[in-house]
Steps between C-alpha positions, in 0.01 A plus 500: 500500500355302790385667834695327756647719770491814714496895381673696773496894407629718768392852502899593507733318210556187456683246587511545873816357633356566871195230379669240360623274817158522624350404273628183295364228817122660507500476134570119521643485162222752305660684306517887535498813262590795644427864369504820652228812417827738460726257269473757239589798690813638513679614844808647447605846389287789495275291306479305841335791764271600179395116546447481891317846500233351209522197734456681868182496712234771400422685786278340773548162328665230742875397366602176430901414419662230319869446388649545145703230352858614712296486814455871517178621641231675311140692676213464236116580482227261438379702174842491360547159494175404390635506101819325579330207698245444240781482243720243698211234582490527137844341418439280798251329332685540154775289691233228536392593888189312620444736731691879630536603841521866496748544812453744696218548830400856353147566405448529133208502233441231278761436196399295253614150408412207252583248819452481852675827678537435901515846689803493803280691710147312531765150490681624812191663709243240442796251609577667824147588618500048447757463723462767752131490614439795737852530610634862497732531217806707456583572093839623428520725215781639284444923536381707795284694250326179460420406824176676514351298166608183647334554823180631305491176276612221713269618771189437211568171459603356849313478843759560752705780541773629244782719547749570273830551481835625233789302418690589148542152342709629255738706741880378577363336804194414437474202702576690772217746465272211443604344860459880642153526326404143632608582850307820511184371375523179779589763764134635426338163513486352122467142503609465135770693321451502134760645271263694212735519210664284264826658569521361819701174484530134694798642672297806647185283646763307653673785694145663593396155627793456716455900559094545620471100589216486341402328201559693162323438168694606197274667179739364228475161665148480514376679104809257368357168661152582371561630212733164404182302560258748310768432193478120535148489455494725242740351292330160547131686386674629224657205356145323494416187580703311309819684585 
């Protein structure tokens, strides 16, 4: 099988409906396979709160969330997933991905691949210290209880100030809290907004635009755009130079 498009593995199950509108124009016609780290793991019954319990934050460890396949919301740990994520680049790349995007802006260790693997996280920071020079910088995040992580790590990376801020992307108004988020964190002087998940959707940059009046730079936007490229010239390495 040839290696000519993008591995997308989400660290909730795949496919994500919320994703898909996004992002079919950054792809420019690449095309995508999706997996998710918890594809395997089953949700409902009591066989379900058995499975979010092995899945759950250990104690002291930041959370991250995701969605399940019906759009429900799920709170995981970074060790937990580490398995599942290695196991879904692997049928990525089985599918004939050039390169996988893991999706999500958490920090995790290194899982192994045979191909290029793009991190979310370094794709989406690097990106927005680029654009944002020593501007202070507002991040909106998904959890209170990870508020103080952000902070800690965007703060590392960029010159000017960062505050942080919550805003549920997966909540029944999400776009809402996004805009409330936005507003808050331009109330305290951020010059950039940036929406640090890749829950958070077109729709909700565009009401926490029109919300802080500042501009807003989305994470799925960014790790996609890149990542699309990184694929391209992958899949053009790979196929040699005779094609």
């Amino acid at each position: 099988m040839g290696t000519t498009g993008l591995g997308m593995v989400t660290i909730g199950q795949a496919p994500r409906a919320d994703l898909a509108a996004d992002v079919e124009p950054w792809l420019g016609g690449l095309e995508r396979y999706e997996h998710g780290a918890l594809d395997e793991d089953v949700f409902d019954g009591g066989e379900g709160g058995a499975t979010r319990t092995a899945l759950a934050p250990e104690p002291g460890e930041p959370p991250l969330v995701s969605r399940l396949r019906d759009g429900t919301p799920v709170l995981l740990g970074h060790r937990a997933l580490a398995p599942r994520m290695r196991d879904a680049v692997a049928r990525c790349e089985a599918d004939g991905a050039a390169a996988t995007l893991l999706l999500c802006t958490g920090n995790f260790p290194p899982v192994p691949a045979r191909r290029p693997l793009l991190y979310a996280e370094p794709l989406v920071q690097h990106g927005v210290r680029a654009l944002t020079g020593e501007d202070a910088v507002g991040i909106v995040c998904p959890l209170p209880d990870q508020r103080e992580d952000v902070e800690r790590r965007w703060s590392a990376l960029l010159p000017g100030r960062v505050r942080a801020e919550p805003g549920d992307p997966y909540a029944p108004d999400a776009p809402a809290q996004a805009a409330a988020a936005a507003r808050r964190l331009a109330g305290t002087g951020s010059r950039w907004i940036v929406l640090d998940c890749i829950g958070y959707t077109e729709s909700m940059r565009r009401a926490a635009a029109e919300a802080a009046g500042r501009p807003v730079l989305l994470a799925r936007a960014l790790a996609i755009r890149l990542a699309a490229e990184a694929a391209r010239a992958a899949a053009s390495a790979q196929a040699g130079p005779h094609g």
